[in-house]
C-alpha positions as CSV (number, residue, x, y, z in Angstrom):
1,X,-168.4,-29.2,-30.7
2,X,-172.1,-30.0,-31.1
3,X,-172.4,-27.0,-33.7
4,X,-170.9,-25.8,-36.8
5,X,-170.8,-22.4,-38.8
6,X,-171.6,-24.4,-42.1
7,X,-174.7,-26.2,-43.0
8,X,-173.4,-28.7,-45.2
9,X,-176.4,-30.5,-47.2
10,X,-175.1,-34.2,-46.9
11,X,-173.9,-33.8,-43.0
12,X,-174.1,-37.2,-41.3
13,X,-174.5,-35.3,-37.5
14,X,-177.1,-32.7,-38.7
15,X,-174.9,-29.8,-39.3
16,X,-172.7,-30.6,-35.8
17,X,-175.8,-30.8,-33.9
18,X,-175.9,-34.8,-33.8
19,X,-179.8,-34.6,-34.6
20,X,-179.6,-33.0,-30.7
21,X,-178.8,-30.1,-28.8
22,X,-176.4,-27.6,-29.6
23,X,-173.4,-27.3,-27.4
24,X,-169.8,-26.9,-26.7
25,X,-167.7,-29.5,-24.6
26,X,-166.2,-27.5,-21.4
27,X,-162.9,-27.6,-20.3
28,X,-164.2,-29.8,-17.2
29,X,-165.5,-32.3,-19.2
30,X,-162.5,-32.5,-21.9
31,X,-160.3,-32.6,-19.4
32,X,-162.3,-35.9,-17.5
33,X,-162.5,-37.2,-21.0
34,X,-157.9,-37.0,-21.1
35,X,-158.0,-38.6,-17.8
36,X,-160.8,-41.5,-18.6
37,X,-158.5,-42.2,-21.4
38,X,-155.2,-42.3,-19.3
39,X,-157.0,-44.4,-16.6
40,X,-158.1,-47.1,-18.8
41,X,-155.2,-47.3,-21.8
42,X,-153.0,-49.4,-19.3
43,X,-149.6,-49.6,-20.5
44,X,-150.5,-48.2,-24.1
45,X,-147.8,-45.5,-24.1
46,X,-148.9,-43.7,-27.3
47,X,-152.9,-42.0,-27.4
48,X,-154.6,-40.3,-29.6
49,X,-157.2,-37.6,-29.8
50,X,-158.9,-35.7,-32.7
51,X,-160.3,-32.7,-32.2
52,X,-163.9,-32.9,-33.3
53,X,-167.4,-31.5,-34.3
54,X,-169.5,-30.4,-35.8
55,X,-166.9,-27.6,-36.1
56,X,-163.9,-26.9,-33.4
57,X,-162.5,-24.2,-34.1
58,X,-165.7,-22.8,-32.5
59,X,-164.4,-23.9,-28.9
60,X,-161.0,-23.1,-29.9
61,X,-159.8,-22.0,-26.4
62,X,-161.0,-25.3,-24.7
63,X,-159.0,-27.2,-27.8
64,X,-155.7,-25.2,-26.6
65,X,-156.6,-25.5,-23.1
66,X,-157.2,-29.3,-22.9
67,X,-154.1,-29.5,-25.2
68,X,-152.2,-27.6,-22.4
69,X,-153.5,-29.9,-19.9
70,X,-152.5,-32.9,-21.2
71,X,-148.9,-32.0,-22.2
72,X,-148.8,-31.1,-18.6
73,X,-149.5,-34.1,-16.9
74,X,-148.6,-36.8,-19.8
75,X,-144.6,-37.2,-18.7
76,X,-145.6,-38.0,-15.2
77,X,-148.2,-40.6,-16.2
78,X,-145.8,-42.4,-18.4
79,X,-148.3,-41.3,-21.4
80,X,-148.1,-39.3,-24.8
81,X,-150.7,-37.5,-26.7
82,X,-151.0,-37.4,-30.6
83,X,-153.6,-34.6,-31.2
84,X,-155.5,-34.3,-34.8
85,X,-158.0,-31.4,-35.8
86,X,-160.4,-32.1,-38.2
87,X,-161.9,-28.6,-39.5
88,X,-163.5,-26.5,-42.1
89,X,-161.2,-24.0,-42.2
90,X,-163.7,-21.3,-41.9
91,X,-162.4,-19.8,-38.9
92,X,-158.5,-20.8,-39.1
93,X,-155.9,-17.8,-38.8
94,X,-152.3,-17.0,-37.4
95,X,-153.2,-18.4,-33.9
96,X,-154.8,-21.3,-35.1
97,X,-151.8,-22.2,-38.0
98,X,-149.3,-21.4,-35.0
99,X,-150.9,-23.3,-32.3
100,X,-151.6,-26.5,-34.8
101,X,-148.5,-26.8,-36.0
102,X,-146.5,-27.1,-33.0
103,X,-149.0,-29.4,-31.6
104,X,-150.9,-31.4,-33.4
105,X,-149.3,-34.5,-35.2
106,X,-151.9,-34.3,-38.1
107,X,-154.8,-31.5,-39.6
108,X,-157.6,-33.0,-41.5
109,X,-158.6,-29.9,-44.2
110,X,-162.1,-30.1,-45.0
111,X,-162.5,-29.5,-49.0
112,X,-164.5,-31.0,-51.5
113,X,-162.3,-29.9,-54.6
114,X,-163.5,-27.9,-57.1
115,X,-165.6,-24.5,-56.7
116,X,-168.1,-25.2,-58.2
117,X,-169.1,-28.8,-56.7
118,X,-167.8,-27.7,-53.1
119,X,-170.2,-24.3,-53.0
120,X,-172.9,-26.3,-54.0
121,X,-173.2,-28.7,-50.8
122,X,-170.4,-27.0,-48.0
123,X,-172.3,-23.6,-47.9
124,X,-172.7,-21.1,-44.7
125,X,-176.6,-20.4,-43.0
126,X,-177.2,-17.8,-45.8
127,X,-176.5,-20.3,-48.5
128,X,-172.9,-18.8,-49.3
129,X,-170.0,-21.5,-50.8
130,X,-167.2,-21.7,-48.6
131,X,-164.3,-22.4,-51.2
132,X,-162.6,-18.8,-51.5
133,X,-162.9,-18.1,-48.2
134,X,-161.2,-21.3,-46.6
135,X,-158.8,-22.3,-49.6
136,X,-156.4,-19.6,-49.3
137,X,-156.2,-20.3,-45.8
138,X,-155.5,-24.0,-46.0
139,X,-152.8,-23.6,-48.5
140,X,-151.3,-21.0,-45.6
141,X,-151.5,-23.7,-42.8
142,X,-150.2,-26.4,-45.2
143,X,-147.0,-23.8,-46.3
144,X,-146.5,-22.9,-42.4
145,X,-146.5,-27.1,-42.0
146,X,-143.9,-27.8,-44.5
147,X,-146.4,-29.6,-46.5
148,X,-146.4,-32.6,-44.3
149,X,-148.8,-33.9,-41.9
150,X,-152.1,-33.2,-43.3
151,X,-154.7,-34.4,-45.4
152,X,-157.2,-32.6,-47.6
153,X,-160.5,-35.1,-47.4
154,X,-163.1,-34.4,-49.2
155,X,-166.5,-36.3,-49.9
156,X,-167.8,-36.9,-53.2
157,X,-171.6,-37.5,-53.9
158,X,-174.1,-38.4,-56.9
159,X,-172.8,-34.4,-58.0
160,X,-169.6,-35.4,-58.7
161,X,-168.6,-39.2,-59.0
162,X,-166.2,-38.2,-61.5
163,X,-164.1,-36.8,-58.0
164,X,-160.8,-37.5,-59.4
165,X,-161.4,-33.9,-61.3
166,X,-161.7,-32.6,-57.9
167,X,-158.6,-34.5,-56.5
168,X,-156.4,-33.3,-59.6
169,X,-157.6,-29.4,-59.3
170,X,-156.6,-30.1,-55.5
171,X,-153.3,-31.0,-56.6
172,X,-152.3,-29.2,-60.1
173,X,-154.3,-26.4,-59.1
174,X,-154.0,-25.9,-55.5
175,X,-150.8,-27.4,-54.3
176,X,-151.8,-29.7,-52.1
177,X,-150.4,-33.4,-51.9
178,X,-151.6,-35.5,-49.6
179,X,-155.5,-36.0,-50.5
180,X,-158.1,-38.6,-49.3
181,X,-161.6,-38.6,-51.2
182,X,-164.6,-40.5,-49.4
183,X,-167.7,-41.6,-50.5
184,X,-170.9,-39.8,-49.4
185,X,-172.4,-41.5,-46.2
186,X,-176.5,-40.6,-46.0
187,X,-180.1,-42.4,-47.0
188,X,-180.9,-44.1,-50.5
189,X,-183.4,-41.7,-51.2
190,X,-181.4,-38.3,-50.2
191,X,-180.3,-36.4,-53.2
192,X,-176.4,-36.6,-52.6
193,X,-176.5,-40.3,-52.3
194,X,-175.1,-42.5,-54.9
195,X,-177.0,-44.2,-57.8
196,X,-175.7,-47.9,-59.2
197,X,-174.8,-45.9,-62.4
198,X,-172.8,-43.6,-60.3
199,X,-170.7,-46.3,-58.5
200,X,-170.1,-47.8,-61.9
201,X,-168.0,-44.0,-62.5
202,X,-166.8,-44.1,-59.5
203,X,-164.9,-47.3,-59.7
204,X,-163.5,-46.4,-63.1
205,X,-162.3,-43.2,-61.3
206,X,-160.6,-45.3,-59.4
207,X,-158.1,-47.2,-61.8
208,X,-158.0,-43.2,-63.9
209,X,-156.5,-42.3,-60.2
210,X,-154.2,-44.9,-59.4
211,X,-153.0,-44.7,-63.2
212,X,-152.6,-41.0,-63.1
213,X,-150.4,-41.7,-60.2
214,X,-147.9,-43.7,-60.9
215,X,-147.5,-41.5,-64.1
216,X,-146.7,-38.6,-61.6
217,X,-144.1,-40.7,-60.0
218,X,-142.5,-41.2,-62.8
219,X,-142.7,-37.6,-62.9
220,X,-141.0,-36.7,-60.0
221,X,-144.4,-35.1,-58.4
222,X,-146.3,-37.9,-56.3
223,X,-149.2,-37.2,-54.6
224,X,-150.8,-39.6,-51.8
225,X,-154.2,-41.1,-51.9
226,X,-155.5,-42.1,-48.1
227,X,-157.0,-45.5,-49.6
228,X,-154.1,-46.2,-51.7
229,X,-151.5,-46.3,-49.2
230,X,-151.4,-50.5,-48.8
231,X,-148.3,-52.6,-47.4
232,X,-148.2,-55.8,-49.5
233,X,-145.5,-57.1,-48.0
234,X,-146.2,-57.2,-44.5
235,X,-150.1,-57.1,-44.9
236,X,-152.3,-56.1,-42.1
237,X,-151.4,-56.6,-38.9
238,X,-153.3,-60.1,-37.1
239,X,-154.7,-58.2,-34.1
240,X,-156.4,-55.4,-36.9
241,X,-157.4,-58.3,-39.3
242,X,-160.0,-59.8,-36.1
243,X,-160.4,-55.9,-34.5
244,X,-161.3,-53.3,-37.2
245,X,-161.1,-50.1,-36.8
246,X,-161.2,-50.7,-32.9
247,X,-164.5,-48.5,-32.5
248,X,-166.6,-49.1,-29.1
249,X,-163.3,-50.9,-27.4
250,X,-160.3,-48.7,-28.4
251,X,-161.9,-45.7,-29.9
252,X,-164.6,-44.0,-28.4
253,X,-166.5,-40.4,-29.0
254,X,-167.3,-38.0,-26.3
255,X,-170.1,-36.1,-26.7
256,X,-169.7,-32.3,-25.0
257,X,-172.0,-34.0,-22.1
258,X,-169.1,-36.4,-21.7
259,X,-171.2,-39.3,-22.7
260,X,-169.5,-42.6,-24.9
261,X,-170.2,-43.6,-28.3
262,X,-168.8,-46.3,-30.1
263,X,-167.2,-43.9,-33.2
264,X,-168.9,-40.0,-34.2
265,X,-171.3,-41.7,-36.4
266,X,-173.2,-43.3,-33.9
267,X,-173.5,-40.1,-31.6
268,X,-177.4,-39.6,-31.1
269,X,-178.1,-43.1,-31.0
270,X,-179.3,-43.5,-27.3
271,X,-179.2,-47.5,-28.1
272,X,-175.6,-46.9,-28.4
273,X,-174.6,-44.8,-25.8
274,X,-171.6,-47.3,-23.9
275,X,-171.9,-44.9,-20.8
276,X,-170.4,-41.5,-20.2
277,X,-166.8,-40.6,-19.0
278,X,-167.3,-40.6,-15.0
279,X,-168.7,-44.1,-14.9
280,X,-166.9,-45.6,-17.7
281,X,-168.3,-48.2,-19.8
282,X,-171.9,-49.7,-18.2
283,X,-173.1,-51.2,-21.3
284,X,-170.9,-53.9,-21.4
285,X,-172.6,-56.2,-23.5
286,X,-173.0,-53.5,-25.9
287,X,-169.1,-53.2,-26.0
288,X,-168.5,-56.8,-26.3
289,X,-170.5,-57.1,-29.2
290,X,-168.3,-54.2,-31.2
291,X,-165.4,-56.4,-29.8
292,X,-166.8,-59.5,-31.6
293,X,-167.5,-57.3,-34.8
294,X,-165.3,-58.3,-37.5
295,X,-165.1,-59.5,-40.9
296,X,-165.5,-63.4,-39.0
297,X,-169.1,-62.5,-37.6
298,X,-170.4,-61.4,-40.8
299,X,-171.5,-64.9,-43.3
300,X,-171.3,-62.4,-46.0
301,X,-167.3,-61.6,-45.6
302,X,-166.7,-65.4,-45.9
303,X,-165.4,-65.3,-49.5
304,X,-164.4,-61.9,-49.5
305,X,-160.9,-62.1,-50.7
306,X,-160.4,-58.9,-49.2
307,X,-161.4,-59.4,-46.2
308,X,-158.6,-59.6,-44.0
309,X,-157.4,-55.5,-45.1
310,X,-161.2,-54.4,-44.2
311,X,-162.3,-56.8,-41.4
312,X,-165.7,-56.4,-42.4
313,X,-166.0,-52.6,-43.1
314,X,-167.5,-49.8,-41.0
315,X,-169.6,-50.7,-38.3
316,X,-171.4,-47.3,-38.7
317,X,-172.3,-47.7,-42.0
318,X,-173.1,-51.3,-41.7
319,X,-175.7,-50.3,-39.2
320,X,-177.3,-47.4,-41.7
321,X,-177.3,-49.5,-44.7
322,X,-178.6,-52.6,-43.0
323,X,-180.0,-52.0,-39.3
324,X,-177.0,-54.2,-37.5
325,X,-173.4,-53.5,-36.7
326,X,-172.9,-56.9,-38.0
327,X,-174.6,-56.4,-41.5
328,X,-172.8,-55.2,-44.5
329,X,-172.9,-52.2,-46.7
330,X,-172.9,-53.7,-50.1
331,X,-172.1,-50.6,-51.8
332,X,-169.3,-49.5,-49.5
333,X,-167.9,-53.9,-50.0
334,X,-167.9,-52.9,-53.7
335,X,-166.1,-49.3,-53.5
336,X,-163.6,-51.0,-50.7
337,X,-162.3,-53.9,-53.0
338,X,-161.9,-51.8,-56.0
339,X,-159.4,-49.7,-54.3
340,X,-157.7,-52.4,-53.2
341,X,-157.4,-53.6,-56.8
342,X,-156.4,-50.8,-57.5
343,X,-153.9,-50.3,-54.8
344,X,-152.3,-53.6,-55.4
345,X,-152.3,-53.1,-59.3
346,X,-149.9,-50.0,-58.5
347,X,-147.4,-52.1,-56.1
348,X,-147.1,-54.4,-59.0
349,X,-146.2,-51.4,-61.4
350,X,-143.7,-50.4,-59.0
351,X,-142.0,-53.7,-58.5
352,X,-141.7,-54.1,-62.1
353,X,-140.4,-51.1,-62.4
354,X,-137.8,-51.4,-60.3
355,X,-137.2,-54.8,-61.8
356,X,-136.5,-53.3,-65.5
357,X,-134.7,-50.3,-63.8
């Protein structure tokens, strides 16, 4: 969906619209888009496929119709969807809670965390703060789910880098569990981005977070953090350390016009476009050189102890902070190997603690 109902200030696809038209995705072209992506996963078994915009809930019939679809055809092609919905929650009721929690494997709850710092930036055309209208009805769809299989994600900006008062009202306040926070993704200059001074808060929010954690563990009340959740034992896998995230190879967006991006944050780059989903990919070369992105074409990763758990960061925000897909986002390096302290440092807490238990 190529539109949204809110007009969020710090919006990396101009309020849904992509810096483009509006527009909705038929069910023609989501339902080329299923088959491109059966045609070409060979004998990958397990796909997935998030639900996307801009806001879309706004083409909420085409959602359940191309859902439908694919449950009707993925047996016989040997193939099985795992459907997500990223939303905003304005426009979620009983048929939406029903229809999402019988079919899709995970719900991504757009919420900034407190009311004051989410009404400020996620506000309707008229300027009106979204936070009582959607929270009740996130905390419905979360109850109806068990509690499981969802995230709350939020993005925190230079208005709040002290977000783990956002995460904690989320969770002592709210009820909800399983939280990711990201950092704002826009221009130096804009007024939501983040100053040095800011990043310097942030990171100490960091360790406050993974502190406060472990003490609710101890508690009996855990909550998850998205960028916390680390496996020190077994490490990243050796085909993710040299392939990323996979974007432009085995992640792709699909614009309502069916044509492919390398991830959503490059949609509206016409430099970027890999082709559409009736040709397939044309720009090869283009594809081949997010193959070869990794945390080994970058001179800058060489050192990076952390390197292997990032493989060289986000492509997307490599090429806004830099101008190349193979530059890095110095800020974003910074943020990344500070939660992986932070991360490991609570491992180590719990292996000790099991130790002395």
């Amino acid at each position: 969906a190529h539109t949204c109902n809110l007009s969020c200030a710090y919006c990396f696809a101009s309020q849904g619209k992509y810096n483009g038209d509006r527009a909705l995705m038929s069910f023609e072209t989501g339902r080329q888009a299923l088959d491109f992506l059966m045609d070409h996963s060979g004998t990958r078994r397990n796909l997935e496929v998030d639900f996307f915009g801009g806001e879309p809930l706004m083409n909420w019939d085409v959602v359940k119709r191309l859902v439908a679809y694919a449950r009707g055809v993925e047996a016989e092609r040997g193939k099985h969807f795992r459907f997500t919905l990223t939303t905003n929650g304005v426009l979620i009721d009983d048929d939406v809670i029903g229809f999402a929690n019988r079919e899709m494997d995970n719900v991504v709850l757009s919420l900034d965390g407190r009311k004051e710092i989410h009404d400020a930036l996620r506000v309707d055309y008229a300027g009106n703060g979204s936070y009582d209208r959607i929270v009740p009805k996130f905390q419905e769809l979360v109850r109806a789910r068990g509690g499981e299989r969802y995230y709350i994600r939020g993005t925190f900006t230079h208005r709040n880098p002290d977000f783990t008062k956002d995460l904690f009202h989320m969770a002592d306040d709210l009820g909800f569990t399983e939280l990711s926070m990201e950092p704002v993704v826009c221009a130096p200059g804009d007024p939501a981005a983040l100053t040095a001074e800011d990043l310097e808060t942030v990171k100490e929010q960091y360790e406050l977070l993974a502190a406060d954690m472990l003490r609710r563990e101890k508690e009996g009340r855990p909550i998850t953090f998205y960028h916390y959740m680390l496996d020190l034992e077994n490490g990243p896998c050796v085909y993710k350390r040299i392939s990323g995230c996979g974007s432009g190879t085995e992640y792709m967006a699909v614009t309502p016009w069916g044509d492919l991006y390398p991830c959503h944050q490059f949609v509206g780059e016409e430099k970027y476009r890999l082709g559409n989903i009736w040709d397939g990919v044309t720009n090869t070369a283009l594809r081949e050189e997010f193959r070869a992105c990794n945390a080994y074409a970058r001179p800058e990763c060489a050192d990076c102890w952390a390197k292997l758990y990032c493989s060289g960061g986000c492509a997307a925000n490599a090429y806004h902070a830099s101008g190349s897909i193979r530059g890095v986002y110095a800020a974003g390096c910074e943020l990344f190997r500070k939660r992986m302290e932070c991360a490991i440092m609570m491992q180590a807490a719990r292996a000790l603690s099991r130790e002395e238990g």
